[in-house]
C-alpha positions as CSV (number, residue, x, y, z in Angstrom):
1,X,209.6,64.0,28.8
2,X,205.9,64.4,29.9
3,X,203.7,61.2,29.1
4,X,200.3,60.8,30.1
5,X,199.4,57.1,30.2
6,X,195.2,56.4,29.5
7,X,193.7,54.1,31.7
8,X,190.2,53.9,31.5
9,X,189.3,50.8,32.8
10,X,191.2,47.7,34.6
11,X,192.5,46.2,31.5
12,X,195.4,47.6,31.2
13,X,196.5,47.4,34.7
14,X,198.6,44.3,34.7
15,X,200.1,44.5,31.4
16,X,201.1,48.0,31.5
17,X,201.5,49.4,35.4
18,X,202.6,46.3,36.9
19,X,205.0,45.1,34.2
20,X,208.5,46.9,34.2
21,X,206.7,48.6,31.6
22,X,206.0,52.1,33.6
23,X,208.4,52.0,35.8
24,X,211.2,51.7,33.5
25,X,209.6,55.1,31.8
26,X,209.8,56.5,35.2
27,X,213.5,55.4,35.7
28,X,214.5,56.3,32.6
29,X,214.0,60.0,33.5
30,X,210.1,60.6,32.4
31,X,206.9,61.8,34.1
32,X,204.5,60.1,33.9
33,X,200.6,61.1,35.0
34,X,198.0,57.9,35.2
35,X,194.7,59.4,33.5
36,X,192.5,56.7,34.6
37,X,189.0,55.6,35.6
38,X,189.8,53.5,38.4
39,X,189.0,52.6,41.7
40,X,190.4,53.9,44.9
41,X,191.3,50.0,45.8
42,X,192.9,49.6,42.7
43,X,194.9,52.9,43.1
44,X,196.1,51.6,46.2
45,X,197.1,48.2,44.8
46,X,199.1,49.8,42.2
47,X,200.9,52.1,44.6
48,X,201.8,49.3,46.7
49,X,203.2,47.2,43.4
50,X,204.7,50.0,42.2
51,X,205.7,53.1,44.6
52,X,207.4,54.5,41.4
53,X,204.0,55.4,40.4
54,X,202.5,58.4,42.3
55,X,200.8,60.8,39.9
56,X,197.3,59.8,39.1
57,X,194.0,62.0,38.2
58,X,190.9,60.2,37.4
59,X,189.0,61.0,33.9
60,X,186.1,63.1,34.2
61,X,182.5,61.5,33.3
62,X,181.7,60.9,29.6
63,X,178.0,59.8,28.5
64,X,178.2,59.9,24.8
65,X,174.6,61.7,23.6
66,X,172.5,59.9,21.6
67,X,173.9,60.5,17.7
68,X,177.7,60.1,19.1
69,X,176.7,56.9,20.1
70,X,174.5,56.4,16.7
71,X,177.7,57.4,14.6
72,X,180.3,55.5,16.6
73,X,177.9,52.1,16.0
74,X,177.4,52.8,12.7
75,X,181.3,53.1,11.7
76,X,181.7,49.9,13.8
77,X,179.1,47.6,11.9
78,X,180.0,49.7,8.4
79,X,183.8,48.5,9.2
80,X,182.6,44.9,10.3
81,X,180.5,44.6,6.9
82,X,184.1,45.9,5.2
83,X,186.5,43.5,6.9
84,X,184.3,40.1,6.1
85,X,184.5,41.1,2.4
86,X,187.9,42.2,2.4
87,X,189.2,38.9,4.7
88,X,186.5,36.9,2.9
89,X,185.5,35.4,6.8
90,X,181.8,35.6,7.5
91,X,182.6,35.1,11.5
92,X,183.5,38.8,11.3
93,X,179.9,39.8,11.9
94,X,180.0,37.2,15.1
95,X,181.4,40.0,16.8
96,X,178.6,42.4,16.3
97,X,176.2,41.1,19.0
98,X,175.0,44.4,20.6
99,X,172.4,44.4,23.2
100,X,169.0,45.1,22.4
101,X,166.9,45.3,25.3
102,X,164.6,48.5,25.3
103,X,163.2,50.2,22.5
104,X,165.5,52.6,22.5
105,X,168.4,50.4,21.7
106,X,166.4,48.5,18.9
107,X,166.0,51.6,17.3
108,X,169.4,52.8,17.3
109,X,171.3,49.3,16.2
110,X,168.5,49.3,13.5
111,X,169.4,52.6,12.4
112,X,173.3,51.9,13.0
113,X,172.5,49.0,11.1
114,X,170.9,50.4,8.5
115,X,173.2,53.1,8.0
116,X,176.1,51.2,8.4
117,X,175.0,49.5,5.4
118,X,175.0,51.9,3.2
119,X,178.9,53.0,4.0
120,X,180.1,50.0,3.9
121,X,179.3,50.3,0.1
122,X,182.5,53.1,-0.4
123,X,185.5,52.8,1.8
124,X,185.4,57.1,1.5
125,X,182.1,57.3,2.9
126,X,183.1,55.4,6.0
127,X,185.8,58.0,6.2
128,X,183.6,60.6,6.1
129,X,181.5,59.0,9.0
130,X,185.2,59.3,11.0
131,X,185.4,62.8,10.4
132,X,181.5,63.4,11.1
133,X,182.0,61.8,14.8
134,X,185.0,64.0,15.6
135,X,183.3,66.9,14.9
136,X,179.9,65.8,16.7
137,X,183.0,64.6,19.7
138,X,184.2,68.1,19.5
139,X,180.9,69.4,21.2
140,X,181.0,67.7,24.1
141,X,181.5,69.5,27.0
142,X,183.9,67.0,28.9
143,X,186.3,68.0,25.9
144,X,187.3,71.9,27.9
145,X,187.2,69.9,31.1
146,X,190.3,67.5,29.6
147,X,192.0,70.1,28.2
148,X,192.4,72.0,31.4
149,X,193.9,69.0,32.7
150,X,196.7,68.3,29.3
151,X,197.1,72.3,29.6
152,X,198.3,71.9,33.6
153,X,200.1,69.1,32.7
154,X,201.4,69.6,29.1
155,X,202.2,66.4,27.9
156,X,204.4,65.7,25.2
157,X,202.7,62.2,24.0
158,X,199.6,60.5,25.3
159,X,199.2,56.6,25.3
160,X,196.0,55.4,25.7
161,X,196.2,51.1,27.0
162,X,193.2,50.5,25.6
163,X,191.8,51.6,22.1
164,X,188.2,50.4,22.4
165,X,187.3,52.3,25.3
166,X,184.8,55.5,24.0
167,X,185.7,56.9,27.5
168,X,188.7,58.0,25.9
169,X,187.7,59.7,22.7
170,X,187.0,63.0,24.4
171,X,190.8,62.8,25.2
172,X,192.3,62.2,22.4
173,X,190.1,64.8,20.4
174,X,191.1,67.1,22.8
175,X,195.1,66.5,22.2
176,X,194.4,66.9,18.4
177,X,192.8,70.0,19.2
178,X,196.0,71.0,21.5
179,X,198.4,69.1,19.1
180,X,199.7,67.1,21.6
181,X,200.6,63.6,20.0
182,X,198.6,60.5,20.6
183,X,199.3,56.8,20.7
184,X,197.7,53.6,21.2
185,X,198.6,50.1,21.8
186,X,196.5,47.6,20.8
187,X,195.0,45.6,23.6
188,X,194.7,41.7,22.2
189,X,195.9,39.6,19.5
190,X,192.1,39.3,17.9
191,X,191.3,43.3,18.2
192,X,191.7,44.7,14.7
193,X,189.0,43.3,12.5
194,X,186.4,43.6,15.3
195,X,186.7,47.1,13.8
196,X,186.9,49.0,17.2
197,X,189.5,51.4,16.9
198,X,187.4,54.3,17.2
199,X,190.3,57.4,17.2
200,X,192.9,57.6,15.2
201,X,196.5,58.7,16.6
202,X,199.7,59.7,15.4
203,X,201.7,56.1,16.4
204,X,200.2,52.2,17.1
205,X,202.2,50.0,18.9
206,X,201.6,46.2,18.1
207,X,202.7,42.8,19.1
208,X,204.0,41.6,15.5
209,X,204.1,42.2,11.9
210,X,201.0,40.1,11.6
211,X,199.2,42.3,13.5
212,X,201.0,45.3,11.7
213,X,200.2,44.1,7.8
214,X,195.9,43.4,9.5
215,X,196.0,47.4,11.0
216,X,197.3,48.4,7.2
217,X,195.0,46.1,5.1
218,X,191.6,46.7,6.9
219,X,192.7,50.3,8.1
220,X,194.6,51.9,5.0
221,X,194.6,55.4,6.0
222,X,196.8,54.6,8.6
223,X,201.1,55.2,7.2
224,X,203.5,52.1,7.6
225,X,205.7,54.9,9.3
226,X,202.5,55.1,12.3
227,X,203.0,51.6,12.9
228,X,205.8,49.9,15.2
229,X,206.2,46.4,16.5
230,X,207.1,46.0,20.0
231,X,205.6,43.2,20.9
232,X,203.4,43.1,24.6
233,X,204.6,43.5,28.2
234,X,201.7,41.0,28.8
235,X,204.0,37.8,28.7
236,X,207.0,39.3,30.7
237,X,205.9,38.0,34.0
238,X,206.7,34.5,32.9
239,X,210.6,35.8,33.0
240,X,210.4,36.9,36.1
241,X,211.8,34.2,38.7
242,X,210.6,36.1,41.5
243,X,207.0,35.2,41.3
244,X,207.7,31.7,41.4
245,X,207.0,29.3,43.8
246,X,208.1,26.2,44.5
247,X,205.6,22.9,43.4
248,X,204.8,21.3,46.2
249,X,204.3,24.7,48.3
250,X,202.2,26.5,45.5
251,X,199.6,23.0,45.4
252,X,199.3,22.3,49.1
253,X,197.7,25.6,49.6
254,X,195.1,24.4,46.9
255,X,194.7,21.3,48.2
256,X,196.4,19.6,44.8
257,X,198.7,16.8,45.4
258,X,202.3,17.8,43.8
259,X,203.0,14.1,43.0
260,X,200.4,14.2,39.9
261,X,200.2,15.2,36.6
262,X,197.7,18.3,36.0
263,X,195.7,19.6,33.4
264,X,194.7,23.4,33.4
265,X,191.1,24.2,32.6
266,X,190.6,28.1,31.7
267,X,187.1,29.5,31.2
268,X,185.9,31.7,28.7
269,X,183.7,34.5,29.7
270,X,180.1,34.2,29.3
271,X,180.3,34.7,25.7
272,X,181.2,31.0,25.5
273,X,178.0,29.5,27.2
274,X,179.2,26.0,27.6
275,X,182.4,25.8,29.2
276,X,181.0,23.9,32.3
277,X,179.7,21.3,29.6
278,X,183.2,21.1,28.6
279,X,184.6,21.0,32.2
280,X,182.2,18.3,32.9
281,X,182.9,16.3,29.9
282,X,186.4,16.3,30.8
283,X,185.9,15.0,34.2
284,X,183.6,12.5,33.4
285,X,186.3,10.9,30.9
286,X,189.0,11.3,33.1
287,X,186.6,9.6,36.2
288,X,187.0,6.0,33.7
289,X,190.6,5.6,34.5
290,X,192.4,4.3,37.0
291,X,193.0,6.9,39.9
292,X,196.7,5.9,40.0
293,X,196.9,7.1,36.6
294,X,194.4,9.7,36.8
295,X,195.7,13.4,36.5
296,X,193.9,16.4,38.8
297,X,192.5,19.3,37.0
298,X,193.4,23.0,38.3
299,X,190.7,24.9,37.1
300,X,191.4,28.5,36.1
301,X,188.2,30.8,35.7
302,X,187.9,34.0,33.5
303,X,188.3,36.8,35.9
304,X,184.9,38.4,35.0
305,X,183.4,35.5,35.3
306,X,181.7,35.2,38.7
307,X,178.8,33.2,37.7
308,X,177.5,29.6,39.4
309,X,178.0,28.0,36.1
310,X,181.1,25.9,37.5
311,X,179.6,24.3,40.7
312,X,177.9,21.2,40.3
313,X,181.4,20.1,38.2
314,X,183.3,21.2,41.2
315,X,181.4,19.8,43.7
316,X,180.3,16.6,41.7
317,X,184.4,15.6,41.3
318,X,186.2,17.6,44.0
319,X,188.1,15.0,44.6
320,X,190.2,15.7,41.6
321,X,189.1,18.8,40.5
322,X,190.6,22.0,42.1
323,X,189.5,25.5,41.1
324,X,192.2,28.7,41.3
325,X,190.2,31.4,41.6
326,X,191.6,34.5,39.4
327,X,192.8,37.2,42.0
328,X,190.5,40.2,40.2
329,X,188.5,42.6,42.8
330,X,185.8,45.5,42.3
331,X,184.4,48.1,44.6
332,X,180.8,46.8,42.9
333,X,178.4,44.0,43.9
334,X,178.5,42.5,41.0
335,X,180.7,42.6,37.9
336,X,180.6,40.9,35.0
337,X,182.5,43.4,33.1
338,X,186.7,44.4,32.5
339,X,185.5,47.7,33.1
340,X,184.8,47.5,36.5
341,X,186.8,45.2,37.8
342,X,191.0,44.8,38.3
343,X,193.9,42.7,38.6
344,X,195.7,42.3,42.6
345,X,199.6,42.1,41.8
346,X,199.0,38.5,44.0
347,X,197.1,37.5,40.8
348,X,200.2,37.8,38.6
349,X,201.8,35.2,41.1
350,X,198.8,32.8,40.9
351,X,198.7,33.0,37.0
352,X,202.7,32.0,36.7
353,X,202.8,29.3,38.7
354,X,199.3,27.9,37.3
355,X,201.1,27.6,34.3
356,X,204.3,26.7,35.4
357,X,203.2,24.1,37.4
358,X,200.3,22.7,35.3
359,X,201.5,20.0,32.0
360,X,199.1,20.9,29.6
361,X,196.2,23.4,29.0
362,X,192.5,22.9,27.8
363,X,190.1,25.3,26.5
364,X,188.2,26.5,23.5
365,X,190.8,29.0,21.4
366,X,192.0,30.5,24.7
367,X,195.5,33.1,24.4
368,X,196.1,30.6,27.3
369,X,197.8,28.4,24.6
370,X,200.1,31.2,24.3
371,X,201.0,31.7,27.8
372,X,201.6,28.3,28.0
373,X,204.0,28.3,24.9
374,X,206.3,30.4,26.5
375,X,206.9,28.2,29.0
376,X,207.0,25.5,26.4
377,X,203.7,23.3,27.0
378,X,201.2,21.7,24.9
379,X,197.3,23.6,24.9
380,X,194.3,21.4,23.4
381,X,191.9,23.1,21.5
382,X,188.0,21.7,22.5
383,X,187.1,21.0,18.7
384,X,183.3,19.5,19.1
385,X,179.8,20.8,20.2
386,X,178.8,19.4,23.6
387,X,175.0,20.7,23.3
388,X,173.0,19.6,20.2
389,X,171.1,21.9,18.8
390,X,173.1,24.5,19.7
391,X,173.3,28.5,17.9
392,X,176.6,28.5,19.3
393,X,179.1,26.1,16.7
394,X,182.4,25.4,18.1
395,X,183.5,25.5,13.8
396,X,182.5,29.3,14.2
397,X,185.2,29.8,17.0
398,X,188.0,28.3,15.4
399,X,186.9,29.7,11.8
400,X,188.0,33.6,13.8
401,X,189.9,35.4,11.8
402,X,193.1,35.5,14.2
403,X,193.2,31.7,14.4
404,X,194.1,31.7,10.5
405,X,197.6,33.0,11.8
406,X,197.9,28.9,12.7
407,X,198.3,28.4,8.9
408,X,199.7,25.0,8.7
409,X,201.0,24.9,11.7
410,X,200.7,22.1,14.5
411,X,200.3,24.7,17.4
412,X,197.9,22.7,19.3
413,X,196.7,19.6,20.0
414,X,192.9,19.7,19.0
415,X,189.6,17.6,20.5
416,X,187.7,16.4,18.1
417,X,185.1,14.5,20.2
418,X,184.3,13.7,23.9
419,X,185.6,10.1,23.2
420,X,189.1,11.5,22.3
421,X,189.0,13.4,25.6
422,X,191.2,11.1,27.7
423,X,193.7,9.9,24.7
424,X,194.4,13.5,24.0
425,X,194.9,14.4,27.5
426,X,197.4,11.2,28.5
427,X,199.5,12.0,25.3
428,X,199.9,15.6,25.9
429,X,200.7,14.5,29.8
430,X,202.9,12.0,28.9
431,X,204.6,12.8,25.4
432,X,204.4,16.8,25.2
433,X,206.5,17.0,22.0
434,X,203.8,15.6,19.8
435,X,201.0,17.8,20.9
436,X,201.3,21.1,19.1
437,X,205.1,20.7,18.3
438,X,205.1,23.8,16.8
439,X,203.0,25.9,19.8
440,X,206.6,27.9,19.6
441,X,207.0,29.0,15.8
442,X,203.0,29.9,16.4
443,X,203.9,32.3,19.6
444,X,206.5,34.1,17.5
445,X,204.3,34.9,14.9
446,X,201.8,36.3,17.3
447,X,204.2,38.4,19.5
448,X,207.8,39.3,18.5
449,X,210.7,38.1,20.3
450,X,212.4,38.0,22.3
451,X,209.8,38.4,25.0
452,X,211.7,39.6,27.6
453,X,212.2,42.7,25.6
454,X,208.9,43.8,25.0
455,X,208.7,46.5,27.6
456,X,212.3,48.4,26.3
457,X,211.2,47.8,23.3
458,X,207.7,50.0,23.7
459,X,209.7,51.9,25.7
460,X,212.4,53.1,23.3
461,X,210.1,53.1,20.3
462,X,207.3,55.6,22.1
463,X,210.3,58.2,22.8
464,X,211.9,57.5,19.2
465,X,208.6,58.1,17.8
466,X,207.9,61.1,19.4
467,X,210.9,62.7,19.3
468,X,210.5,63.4,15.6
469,X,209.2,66.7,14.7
């Protein structure tokens, strides 16, 4: 069978090229073709990981014009109005924060404002706006270059890795138009109500029936029989033995001392502006005690995150504080953006062993909790505003809709207050059992088990799926 696999930006590199994922789909007998809008570096890094892989062909330019763009706002903010009524959770609308610099773009998020408004009113008129932007999609002219390129190759299902890219719209209007089947999986555990699903396909491939029962509620055109759980090939590397190193050699080339206990600190992107406050407020509690008793932090940035924010912590307490930088490259000067930047396979090394070899994690409502669960280790939640004053509340965070899948759960250890910092810290170091004792029952209602399965799992249900006439 034919597949061609959507990449359109780094994202879906690790999860999906450099887990057994693709390569099994190879093994198995299948062709597979990378559509992708990567770099030739990151080409290169994937054919090294995975010499299995060989056919790529990059995805022709797409600039949406000016009412595509108009349309495809609109639905988003109609859809974002929908799924805080229908959820009952005002933080929905956090995650419309669109830039507005230029009067250009003020005019068109007022007008996608405006306009998504009014749909949001009728669940069929926000239908109608989906139909209106695949026929507006239908015009553009990078829709006859794609189909020359399914038409060569003649797929028999198309997967795109990540279903918030626009990139990939002209794509999958074009296999509509060809009748070539589409699919998507969908990318994170917080993605559905942020209402950016912007095509629809034939089959979605989700991490659990959580997720499943959230793409039916707030999406209710979509079939039960579209929708299968497979759970992610993101967590798979933590079964893999071979990335492992051992303690003492993985810290020495860090400069951390293997003897100690060590916390993980993972950063947020820039989205979370105060995650050096944090950082800083945990090393200033931890400077009070004793150094014999003192743990060493490994800090973990986000891997678009190339930003000074971080220094004057490092520097100021270096002599406990170590910093891990994430292994992500780009052929660009600067990138502060997923789109433009990609995972090295060596980075899949240095993320296992940062959790293997860390005791606990810290961070504000990280999936770092989760990778950490797997491995069966406690994750505190920072629970407290470090600025005063602040348009950014901590309460807003851990109000997201995709924390509510906690319930009553004890899935993490939370910090309340800077004074709690070093309590909290030395009883998840010391007694892990009672911080988040249930971090477990929480990871299997995020991603279905077991874990090691997930890739076969996608695997068999894509060809399953799609074998159906």
């Amino acid at each position: 069978m034919k597949i061609l696999i959507l990449v359109p930006d780094g994202v879906g590199v690790r999860n999906y090229l450099y887990s057994n994922f693709t390569s099994n789909m190879i093994k198995a007998g299948n062709e597979v073709l990378i559509y992708h809008k990567l770099s030739e570096s990151a080409i290169q890094e994937i054919k090294r990981s995975k010499p299995e892989i060989t056919n790529f062909e990059a995805i022709p330019d797409f600039i949406e014009n000016p009412k595509v763009r108009l349309i495809r706002e609109t639905l988003a903010y109609a859809r974002l109005l929908r799924n805080e009524k229908t959820l009952k959770n005002s933080t929905i609308l956090k995650f419309w924060n669109p830039s507005k610099k230029g009067l250009k773009k003020k005019i068109l998020y007022f007008l996608a404002e405006f306009l998504g408004f009014v749909l949001s009113k009728n669940y069929s008129l926000i239908r109608k706006g989906d139909h209106l932007y695949e026929k507006e999609l239908s015009k553009s002219s990078t829709i006859e270059i794609v189909k020359n390129t399914l038409l060569d190759f003649k797929p028999y299902v198309i997967l795109n890795l990540h279903q918030r890219s626009p990139l990939t719209s002209p794509i999958i209007s074009a296999a509509k138009e060809l009748q070539i089947r589409t699919a998507t999986v969908i990318f994170s555990w917080d993605n559905v109500p942020k209402a950016r699903l912007i095509s629809r396909y034939d089959y979605y491939y989700v991490w659990s029936d959580l997720m499943k029962n959230q793409l039916l509620q707030l999406y209710p055109e979509i079939l039960t029989s579209q929708i299968q759980v497979t759970g992610t090939p993101q967590f798979e590397f933590y079964e893999d033995e071979s990335l492992y190193e051992e303690r003492k050699i993985f810290f020495n080339k860090y400069g951390l001392d293997a003897d100690k206990k060590t916390i993980c600190f993972s950063g947020n992107d820039l989205s979370s502006p105060y995650d050096a406050v944090y950082l800083n407020d945990i090393c200033e509690e931890l400077f009070k005690l004793d150094e014999k008793i003192r743990p060493q932090v490994l800090f973990r940035r986000c891997p678009v995150d190339k930003s000074d924010r971080f220094d004057f912590v490092l520097n100021k307490y270096k002599e406990f504080v170590f910093s891990i930088d994430p292994d992500w490259r780009t052929d660009k000067e600067k990138s502060d953006s997923f789109a433009t930047i990609y995972p090295t396979t060596n980075d899949n090394k240095l993320l296992v062993n940062t959790v293997k070899h860390s005791d606990i994690v810290i961070n504000l409502g990280s999936t770092m909790a989760h990778d950490f669960a797997i491995l069966d280790k406690p994750c505190l939640y920072l629970n407290y505003d470090p600025v005063n004053d602040s348009k950014f509340k901590v309460k807003d965070v851990f109000n997201f809709e995709h924390f509510k899948s906690m319930n009553l759960l004890e899935a993490v250890g939370w910090i309340n207050s800077k004074n709690e910092i070093s309590n909290r810290i030395l009883e998840g170091l010391h007694i892990p059992e009672k911080v988040g004792k249930d971090r477990k029952e929480w990871l299997k209602k995020i991603v279905t088990h077991p874990i090691e399965g997930n890739s076969k799992k996608l695997i068999e249900k894509i060809l399953e799926c799609t074998s159906v006439s």
